[in-house]
PyMOL CGO cylinders between C-alpha atoms (Angstrom):
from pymol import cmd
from pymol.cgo import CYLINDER

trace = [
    CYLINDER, -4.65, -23.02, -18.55, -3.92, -21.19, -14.82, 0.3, 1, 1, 1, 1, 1, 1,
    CYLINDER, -3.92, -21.19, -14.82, -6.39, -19.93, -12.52, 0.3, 1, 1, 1, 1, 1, 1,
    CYLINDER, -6.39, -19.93, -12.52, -5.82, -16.60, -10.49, 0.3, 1, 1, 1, 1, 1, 1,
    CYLINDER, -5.82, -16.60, -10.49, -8.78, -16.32, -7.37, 0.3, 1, 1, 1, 1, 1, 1,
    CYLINDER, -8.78, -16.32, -7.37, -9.52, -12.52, -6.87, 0.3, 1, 1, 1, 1, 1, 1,
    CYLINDER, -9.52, -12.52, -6.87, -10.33, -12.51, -3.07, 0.3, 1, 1, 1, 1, 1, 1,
    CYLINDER, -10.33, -12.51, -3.07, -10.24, -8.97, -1.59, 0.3, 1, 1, 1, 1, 1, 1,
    CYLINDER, -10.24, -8.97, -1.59, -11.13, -6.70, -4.56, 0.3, 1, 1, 1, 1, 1, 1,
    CYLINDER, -11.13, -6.70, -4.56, -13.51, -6.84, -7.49, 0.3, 1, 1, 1, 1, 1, 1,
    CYLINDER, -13.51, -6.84, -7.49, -10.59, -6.70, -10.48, 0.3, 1, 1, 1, 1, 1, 1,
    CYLINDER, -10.59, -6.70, -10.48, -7.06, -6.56, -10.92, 0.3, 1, 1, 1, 1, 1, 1,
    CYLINDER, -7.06, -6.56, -10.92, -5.23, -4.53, -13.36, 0.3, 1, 1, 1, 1, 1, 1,
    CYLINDER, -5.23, -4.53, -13.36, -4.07, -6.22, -16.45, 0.3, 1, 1, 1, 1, 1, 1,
    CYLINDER, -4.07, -6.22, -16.45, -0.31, -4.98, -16.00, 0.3, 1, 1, 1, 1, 1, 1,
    CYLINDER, -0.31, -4.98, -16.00, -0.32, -6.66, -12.07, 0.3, 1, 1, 1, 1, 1, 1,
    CYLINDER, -0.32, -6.66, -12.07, -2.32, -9.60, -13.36, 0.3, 1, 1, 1, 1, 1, 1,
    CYLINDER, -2.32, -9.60, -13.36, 0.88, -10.82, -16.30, 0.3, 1, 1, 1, 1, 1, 1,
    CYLINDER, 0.88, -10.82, -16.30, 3.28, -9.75, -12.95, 0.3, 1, 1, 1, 1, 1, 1,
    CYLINDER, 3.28, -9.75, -12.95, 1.21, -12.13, -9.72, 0.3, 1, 1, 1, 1, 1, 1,
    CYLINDER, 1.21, -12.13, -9.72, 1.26, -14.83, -12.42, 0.3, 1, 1, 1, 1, 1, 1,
    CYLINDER, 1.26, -14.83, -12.42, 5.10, -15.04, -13.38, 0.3, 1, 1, 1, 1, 1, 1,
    CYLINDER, 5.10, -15.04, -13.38, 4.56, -14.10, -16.92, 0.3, 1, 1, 1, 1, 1, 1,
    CYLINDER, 4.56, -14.10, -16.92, 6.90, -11.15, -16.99, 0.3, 1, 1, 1, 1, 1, 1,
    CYLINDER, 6.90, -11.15, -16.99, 9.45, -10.48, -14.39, 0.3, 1, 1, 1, 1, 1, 1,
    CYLINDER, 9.45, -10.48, -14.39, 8.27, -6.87, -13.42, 0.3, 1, 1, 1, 1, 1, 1,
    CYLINDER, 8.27, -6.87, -13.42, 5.67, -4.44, -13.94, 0.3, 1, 1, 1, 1, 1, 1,
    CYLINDER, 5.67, -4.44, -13.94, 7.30, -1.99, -16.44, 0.3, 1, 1, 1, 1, 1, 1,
    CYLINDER, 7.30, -1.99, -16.44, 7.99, -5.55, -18.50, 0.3, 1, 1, 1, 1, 1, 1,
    CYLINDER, 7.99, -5.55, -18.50, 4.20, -6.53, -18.28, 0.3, 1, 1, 1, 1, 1, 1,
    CYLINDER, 4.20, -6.53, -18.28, 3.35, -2.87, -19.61, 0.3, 1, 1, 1, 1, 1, 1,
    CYLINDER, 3.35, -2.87, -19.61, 5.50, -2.74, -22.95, 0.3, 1, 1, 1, 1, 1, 1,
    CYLINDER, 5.50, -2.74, -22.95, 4.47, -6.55, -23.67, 0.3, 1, 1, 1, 1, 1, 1,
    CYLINDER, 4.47, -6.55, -23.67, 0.72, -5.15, -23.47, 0.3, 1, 1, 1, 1, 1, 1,
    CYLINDER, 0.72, -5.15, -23.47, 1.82, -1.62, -25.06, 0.3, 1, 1, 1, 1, 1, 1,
    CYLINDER, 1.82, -1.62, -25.06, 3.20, -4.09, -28.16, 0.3, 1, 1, 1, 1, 1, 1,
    CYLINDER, 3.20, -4.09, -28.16, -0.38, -5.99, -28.61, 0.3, 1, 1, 1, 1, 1, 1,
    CYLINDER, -0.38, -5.99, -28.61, 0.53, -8.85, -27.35, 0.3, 1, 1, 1, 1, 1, 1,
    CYLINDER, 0.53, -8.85, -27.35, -2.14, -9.67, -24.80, 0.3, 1, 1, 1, 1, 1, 1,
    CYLINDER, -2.14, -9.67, -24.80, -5.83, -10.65, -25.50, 0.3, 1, 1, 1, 1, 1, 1,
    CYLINDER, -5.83, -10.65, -25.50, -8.04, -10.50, -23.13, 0.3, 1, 1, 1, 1, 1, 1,
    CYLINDER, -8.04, -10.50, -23.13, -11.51, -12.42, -23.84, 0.3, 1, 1, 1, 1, 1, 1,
    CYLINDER, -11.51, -12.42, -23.84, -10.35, -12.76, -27.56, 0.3, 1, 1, 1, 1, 1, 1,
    CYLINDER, -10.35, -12.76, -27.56, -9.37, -9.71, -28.24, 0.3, 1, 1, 1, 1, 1, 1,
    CYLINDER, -9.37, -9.71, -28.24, -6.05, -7.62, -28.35, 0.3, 1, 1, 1, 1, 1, 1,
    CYLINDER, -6.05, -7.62, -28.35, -5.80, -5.53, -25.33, 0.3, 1, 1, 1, 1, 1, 1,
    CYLINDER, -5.80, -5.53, -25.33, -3.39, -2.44, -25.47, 0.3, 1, 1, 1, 1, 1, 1,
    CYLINDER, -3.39, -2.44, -25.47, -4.86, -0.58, -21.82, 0.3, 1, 1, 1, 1, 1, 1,
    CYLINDER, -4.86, -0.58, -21.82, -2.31, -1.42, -19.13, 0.3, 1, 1, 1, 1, 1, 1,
    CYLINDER, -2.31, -1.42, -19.13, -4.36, -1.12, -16.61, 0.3, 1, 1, 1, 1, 1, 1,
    CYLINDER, -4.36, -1.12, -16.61, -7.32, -2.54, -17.72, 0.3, 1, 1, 1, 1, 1, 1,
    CYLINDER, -7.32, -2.54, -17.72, -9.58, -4.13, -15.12, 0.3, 1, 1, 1, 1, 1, 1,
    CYLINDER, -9.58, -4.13, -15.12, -9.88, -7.88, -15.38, 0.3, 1, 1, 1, 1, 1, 1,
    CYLINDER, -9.88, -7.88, -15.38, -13.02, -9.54, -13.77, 0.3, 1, 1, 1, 1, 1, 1,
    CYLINDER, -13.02, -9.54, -13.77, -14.19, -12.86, -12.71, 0.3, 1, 1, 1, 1, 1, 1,
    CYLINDER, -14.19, -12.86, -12.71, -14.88, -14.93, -15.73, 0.3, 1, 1, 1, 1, 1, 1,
    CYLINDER, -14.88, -14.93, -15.73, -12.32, -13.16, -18.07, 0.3, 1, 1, 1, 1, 1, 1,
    CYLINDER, -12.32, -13.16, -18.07, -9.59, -14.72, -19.87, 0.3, 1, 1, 1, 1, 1, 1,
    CYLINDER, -9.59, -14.72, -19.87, -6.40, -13.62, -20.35, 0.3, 1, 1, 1, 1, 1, 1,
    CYLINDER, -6.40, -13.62, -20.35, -3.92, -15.29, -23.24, 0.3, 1, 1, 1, 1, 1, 1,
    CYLINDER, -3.92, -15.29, -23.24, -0.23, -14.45, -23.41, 0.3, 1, 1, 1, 1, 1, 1,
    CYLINDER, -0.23, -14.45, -23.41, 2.61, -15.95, -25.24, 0.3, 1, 1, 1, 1, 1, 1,
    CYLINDER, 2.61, -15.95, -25.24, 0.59, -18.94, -25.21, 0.3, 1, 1, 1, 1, 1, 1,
    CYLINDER, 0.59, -18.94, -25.21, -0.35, -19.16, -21.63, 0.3, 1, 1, 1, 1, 1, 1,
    CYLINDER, -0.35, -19.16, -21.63, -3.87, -18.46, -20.57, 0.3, 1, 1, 1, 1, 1, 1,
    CYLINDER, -3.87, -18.46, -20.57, -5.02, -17.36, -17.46, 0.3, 1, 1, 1, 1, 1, 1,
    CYLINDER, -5.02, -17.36, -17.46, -8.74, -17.39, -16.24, 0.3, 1, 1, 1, 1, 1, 1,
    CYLINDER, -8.74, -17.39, -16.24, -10.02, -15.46, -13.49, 0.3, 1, 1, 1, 1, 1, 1,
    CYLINDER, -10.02, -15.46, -13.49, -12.57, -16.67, -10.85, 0.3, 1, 1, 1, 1, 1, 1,
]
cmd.load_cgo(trace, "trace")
């Protein structure tokens, strides 16, 4: 499991949160993986690309998981 620290803002939007981590190599790429179902966020497919992730989420892809603090 990998950590991402939100420092200056409150959230960060799903598509830019797969992209800051290395998931996917751009953007566009993060937004058909999510458009496809395969993210879950907290458990549970998440198809909004630019949903806001918070402090305390959890993000799962390709079996990777990210947690926010």
């Amino acid at each position: 499991m990998e950590d991402f620290q939100l420092k200056n803002s409150e959230f960060i939007e799903l598509h830019s949160l797969l992209k800051v981590m290395q998931f996917c190599d751009s953007g566009g790429m993060a937004k058909a993986f999510i458009a496809e179902g395969r993210v879950m966020v907290d458990g549970v497919v998440e198809l909004r690309k630019r949903c806001k992730i918070r402090k305390g989420q959890i993000v799962k892809f390709e079996g990777r998981s990210i947690t926010v603090t």
